[in-house]
PDB file of N, CA, C and O in Angstrom:
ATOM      1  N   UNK A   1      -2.204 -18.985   8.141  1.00  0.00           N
ATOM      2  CA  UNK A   1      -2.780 -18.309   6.996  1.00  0.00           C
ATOM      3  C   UNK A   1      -4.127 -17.684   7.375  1.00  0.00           C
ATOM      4  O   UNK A   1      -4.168 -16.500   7.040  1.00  0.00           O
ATOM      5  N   UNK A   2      -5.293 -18.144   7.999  1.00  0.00           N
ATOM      6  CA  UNK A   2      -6.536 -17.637   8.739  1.00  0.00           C
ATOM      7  C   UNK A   2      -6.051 -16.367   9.729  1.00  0.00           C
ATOM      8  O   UNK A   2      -6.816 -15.403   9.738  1.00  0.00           O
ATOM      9  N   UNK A   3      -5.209 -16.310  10.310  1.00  0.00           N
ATOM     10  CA  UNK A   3      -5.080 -15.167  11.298  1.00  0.00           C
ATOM     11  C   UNK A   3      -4.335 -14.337   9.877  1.00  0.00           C
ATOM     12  O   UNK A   3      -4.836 -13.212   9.853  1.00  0.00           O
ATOM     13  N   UNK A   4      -3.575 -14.458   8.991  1.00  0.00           N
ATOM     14  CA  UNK A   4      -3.135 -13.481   8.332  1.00  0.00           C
ATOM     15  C   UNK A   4      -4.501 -12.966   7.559  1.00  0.00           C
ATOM     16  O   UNK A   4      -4.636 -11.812   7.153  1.00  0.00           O
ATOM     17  N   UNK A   5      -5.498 -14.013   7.419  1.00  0.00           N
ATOM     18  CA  UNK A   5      -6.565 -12.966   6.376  1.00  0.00           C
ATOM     19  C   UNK A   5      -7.529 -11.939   7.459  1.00  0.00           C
ATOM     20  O   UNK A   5      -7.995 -10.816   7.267  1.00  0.00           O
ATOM     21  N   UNK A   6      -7.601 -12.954   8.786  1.00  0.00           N
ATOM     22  CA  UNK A   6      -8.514 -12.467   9.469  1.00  0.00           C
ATOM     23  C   UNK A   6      -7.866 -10.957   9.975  1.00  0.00           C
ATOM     24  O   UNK A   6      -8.768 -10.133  10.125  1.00  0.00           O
ATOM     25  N   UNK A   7      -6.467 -10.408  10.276  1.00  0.00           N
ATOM     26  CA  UNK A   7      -6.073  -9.618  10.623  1.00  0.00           C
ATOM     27  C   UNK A   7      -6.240  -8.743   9.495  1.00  0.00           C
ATOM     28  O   UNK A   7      -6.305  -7.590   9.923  1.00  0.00           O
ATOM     29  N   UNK A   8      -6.338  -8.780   8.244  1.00  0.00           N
ATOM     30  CA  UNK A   8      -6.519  -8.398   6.944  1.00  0.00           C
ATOM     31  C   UNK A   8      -7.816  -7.796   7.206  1.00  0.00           C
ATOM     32  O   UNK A   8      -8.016  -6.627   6.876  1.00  0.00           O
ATOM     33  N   UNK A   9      -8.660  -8.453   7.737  1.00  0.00           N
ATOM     34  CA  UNK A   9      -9.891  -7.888   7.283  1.00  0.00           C
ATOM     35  C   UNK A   9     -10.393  -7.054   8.567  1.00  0.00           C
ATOM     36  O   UNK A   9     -11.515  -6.555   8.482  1.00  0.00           O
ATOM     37  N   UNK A  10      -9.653  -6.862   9.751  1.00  0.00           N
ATOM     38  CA  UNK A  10      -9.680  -6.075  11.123  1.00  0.00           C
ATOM     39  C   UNK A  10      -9.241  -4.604  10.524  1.00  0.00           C
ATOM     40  O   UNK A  10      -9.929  -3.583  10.537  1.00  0.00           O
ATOM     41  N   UNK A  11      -7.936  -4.767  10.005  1.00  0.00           N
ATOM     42  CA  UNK A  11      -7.446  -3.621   9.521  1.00  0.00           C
ATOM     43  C   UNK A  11      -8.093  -2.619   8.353  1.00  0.00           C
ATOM     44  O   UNK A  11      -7.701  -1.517   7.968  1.00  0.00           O
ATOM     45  N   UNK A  12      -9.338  -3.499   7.900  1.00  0.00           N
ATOM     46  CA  UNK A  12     -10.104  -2.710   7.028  1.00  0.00           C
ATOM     47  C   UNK A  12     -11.206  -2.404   7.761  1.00  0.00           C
ATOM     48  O   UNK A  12     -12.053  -1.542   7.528  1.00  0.00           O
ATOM     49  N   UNK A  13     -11.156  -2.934   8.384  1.00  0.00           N
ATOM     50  CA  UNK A  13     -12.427  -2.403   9.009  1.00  0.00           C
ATOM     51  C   UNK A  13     -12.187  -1.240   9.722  1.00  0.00           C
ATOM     52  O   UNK A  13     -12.995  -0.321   9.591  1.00  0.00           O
ATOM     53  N   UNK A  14     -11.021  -1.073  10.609  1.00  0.00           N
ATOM     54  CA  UNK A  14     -10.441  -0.219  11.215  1.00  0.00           C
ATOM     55  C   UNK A  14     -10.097   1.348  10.907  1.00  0.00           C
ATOM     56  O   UNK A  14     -10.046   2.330  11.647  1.00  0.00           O
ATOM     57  N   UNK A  15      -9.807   1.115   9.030  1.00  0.00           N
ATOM     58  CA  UNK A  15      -9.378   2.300   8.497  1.00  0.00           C
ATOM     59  C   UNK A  15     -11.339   2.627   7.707  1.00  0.00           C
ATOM     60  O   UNK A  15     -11.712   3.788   7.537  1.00  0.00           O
ATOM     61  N   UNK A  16     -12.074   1.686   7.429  1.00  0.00           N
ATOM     62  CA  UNK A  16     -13.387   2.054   7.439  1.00  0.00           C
ATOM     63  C   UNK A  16     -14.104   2.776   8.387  1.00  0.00           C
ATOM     64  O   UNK A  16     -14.665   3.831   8.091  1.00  0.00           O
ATOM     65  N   UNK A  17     -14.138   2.160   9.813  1.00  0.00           N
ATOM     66  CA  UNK A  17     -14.665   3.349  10.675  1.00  0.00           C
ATOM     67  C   UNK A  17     -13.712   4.557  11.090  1.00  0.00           C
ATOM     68  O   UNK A  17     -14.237   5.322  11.899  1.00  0.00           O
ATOM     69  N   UNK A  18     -13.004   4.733  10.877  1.00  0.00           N
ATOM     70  CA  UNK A  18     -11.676   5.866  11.256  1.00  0.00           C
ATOM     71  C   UNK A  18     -12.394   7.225   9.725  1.00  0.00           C
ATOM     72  O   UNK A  18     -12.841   8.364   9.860  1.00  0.00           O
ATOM     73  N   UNK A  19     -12.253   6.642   8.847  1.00  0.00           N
ATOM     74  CA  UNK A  19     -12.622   7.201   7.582  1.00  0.00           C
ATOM     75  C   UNK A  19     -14.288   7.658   7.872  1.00  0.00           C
ATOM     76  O   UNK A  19     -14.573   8.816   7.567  1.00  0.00           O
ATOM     77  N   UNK A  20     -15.047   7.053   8.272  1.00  0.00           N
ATOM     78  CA  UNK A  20     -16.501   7.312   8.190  1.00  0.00           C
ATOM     79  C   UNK A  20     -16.673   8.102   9.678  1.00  0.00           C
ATOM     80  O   UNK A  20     -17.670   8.813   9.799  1.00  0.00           O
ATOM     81  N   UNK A  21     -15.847   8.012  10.671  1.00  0.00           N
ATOM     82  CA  UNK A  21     -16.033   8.904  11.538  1.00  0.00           C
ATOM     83  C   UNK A  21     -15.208  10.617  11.097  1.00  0.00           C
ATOM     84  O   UNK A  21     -15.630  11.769  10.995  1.00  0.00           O
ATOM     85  N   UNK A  22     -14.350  10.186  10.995  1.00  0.00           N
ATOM     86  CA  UNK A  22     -13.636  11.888  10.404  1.00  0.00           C
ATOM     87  C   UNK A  22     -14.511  12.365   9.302  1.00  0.00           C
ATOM     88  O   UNK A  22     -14.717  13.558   9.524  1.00  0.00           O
ATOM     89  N   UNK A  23     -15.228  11.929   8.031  1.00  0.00           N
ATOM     90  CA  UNK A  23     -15.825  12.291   7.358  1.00  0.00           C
ATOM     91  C   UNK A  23     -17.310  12.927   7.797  1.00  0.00           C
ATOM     92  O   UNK A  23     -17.746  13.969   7.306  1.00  0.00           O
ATOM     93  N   UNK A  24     -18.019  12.127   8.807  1.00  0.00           N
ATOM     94  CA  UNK A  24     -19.240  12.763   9.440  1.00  0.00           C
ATOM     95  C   UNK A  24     -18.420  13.881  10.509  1.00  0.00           C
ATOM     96  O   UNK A  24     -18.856  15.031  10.557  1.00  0.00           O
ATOM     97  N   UNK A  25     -17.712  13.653  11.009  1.00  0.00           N
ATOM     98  CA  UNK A  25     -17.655  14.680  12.032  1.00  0.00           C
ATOM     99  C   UNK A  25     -17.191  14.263  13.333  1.00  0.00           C
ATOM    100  O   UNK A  25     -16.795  14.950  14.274  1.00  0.00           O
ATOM    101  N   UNK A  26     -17.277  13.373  13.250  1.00  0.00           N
ATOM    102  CA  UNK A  26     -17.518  12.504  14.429  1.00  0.00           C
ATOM    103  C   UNK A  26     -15.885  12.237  15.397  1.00  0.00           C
ATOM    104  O   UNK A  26     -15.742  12.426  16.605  1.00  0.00           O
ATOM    105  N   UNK A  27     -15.252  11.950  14.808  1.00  0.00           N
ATOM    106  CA  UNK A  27     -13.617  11.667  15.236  1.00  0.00           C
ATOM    107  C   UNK A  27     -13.032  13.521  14.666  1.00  0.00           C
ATOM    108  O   UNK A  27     -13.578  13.957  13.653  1.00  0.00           O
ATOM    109  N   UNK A  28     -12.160  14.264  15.256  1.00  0.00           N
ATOM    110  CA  UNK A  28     -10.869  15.345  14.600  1.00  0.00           C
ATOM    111  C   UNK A  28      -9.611  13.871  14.474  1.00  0.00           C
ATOM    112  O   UNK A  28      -8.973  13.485  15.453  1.00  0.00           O
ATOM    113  N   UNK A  29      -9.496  13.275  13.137  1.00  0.00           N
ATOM    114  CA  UNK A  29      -8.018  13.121  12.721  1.00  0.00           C
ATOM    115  C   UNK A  29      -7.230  13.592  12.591  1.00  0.00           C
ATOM    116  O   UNK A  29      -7.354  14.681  12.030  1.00  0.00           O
ATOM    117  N   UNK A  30      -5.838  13.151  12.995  1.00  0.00           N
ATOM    118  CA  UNK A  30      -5.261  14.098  13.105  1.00  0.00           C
ATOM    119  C   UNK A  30      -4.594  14.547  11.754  1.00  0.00           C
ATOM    120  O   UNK A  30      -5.209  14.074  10.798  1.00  0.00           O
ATOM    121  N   UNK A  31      -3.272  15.496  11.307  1.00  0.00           N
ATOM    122  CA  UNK A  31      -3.234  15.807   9.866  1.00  0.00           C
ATOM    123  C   UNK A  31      -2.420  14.896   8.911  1.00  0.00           C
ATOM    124  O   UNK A  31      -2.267  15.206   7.729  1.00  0.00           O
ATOM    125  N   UNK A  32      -1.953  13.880   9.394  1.00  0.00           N
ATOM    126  CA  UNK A  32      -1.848  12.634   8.820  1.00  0.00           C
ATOM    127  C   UNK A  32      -2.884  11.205   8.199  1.00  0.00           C
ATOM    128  O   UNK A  32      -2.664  10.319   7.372  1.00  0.00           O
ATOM    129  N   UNK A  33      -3.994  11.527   9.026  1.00  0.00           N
ATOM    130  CA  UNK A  33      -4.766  10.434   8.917  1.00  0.00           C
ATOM    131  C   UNK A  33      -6.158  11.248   8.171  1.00  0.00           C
ATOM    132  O   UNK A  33      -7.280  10.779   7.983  1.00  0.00           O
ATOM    133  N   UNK A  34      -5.635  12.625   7.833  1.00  0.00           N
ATOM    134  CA  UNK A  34      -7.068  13.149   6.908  1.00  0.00           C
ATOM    135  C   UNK A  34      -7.728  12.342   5.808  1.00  0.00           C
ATOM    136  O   UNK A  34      -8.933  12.093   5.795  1.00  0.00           O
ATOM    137  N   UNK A  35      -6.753  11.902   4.772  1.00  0.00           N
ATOM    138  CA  UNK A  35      -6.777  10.611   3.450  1.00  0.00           C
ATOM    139  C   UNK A  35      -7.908  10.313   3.874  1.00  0.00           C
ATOM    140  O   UNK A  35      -8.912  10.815   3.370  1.00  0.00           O
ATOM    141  N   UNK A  36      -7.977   9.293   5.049  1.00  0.00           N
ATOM    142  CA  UNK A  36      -8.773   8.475   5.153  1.00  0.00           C
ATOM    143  C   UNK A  36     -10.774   8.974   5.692  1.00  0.00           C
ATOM    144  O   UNK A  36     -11.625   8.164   6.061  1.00  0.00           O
ATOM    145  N   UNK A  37     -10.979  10.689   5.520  1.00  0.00           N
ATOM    146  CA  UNK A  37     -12.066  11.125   4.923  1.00  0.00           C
ATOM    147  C   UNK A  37     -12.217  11.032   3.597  1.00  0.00           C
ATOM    148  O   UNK A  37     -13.118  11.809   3.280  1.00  0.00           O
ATOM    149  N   UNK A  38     -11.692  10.343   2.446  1.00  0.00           N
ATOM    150  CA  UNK A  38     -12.162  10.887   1.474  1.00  0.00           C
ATOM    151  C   UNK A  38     -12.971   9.934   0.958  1.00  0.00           C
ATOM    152  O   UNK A  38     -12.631   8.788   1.254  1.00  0.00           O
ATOM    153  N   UNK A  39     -13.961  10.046   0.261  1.00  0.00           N
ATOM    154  CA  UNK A  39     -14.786   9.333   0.174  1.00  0.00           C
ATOM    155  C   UNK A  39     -14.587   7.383  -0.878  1.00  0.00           C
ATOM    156  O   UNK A  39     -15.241   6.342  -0.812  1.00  0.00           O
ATOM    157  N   UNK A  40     -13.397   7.799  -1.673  1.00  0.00           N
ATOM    158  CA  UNK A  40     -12.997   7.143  -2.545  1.00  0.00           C
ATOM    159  C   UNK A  40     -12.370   6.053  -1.406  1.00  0.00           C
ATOM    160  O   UNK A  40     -13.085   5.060  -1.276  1.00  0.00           O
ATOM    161  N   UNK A  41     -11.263   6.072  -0.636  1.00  0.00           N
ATOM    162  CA  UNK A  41     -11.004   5.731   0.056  1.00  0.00           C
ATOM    163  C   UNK A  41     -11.484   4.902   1.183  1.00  0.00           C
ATOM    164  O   UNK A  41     -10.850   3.973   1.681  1.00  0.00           O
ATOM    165  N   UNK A  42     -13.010   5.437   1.654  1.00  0.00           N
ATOM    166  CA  UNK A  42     -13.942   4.530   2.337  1.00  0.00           C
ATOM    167  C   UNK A  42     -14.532   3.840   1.551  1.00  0.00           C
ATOM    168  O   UNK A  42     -14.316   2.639   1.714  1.00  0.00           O
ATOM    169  N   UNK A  43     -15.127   4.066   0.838  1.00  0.00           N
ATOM    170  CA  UNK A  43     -15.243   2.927  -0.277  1.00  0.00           C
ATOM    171  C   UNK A  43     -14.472   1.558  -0.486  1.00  0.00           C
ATOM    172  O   UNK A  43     -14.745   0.373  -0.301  1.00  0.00           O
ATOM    173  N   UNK A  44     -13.336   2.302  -0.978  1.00  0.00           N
ATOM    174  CA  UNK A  44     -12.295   0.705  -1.102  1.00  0.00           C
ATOM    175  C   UNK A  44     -12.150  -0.079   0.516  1.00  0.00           C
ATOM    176  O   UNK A  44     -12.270  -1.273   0.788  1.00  0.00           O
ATOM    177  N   UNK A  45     -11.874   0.991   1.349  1.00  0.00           N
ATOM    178  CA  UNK A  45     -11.903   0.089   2.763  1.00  0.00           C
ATOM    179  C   UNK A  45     -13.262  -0.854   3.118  1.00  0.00           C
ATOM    180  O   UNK A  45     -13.191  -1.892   3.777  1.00  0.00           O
ATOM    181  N   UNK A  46     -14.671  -0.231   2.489  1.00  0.00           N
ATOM    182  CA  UNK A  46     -15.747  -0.852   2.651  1.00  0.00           C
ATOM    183  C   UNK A  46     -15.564  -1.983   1.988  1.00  0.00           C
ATOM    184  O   UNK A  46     -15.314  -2.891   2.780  1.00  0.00           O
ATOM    185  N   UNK A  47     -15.581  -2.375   0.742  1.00  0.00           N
ATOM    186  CA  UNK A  47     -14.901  -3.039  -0.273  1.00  0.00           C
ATOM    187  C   UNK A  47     -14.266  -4.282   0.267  1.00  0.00           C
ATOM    188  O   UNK A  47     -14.720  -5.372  -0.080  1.00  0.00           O
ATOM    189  N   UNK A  48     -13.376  -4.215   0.989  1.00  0.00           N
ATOM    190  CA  UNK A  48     -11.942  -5.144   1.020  1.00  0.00           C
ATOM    191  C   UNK A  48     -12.834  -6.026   2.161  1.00  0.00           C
ATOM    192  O   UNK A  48     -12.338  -7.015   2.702  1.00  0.00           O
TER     193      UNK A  48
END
């Protein structure tokens, strides 16, 4: 149960910096993974 939350909370973190790098500039995502600039979206990933 600990590795299921702890992997839980890798994967937010993951789509948090993915999101905060495409949004500054920083990463080109590619045109699937745009979503994850939007600001609403980093938020909730910050969030979790």
């Amino acid at each position: 149960m600990g590795a299921s939350w702890a992997s839980g909370i890798n994967l937010y973190a993951a789509l948090l910096m993915l999101g905060i790098g495409g949004a500054t500039g920083t990463l080109d995502l590619p045109a699937g993974l745009e979503t994850l600039e939007n600001p609403l979206v980093i938020m909730a990933a910050g969030v979790m």
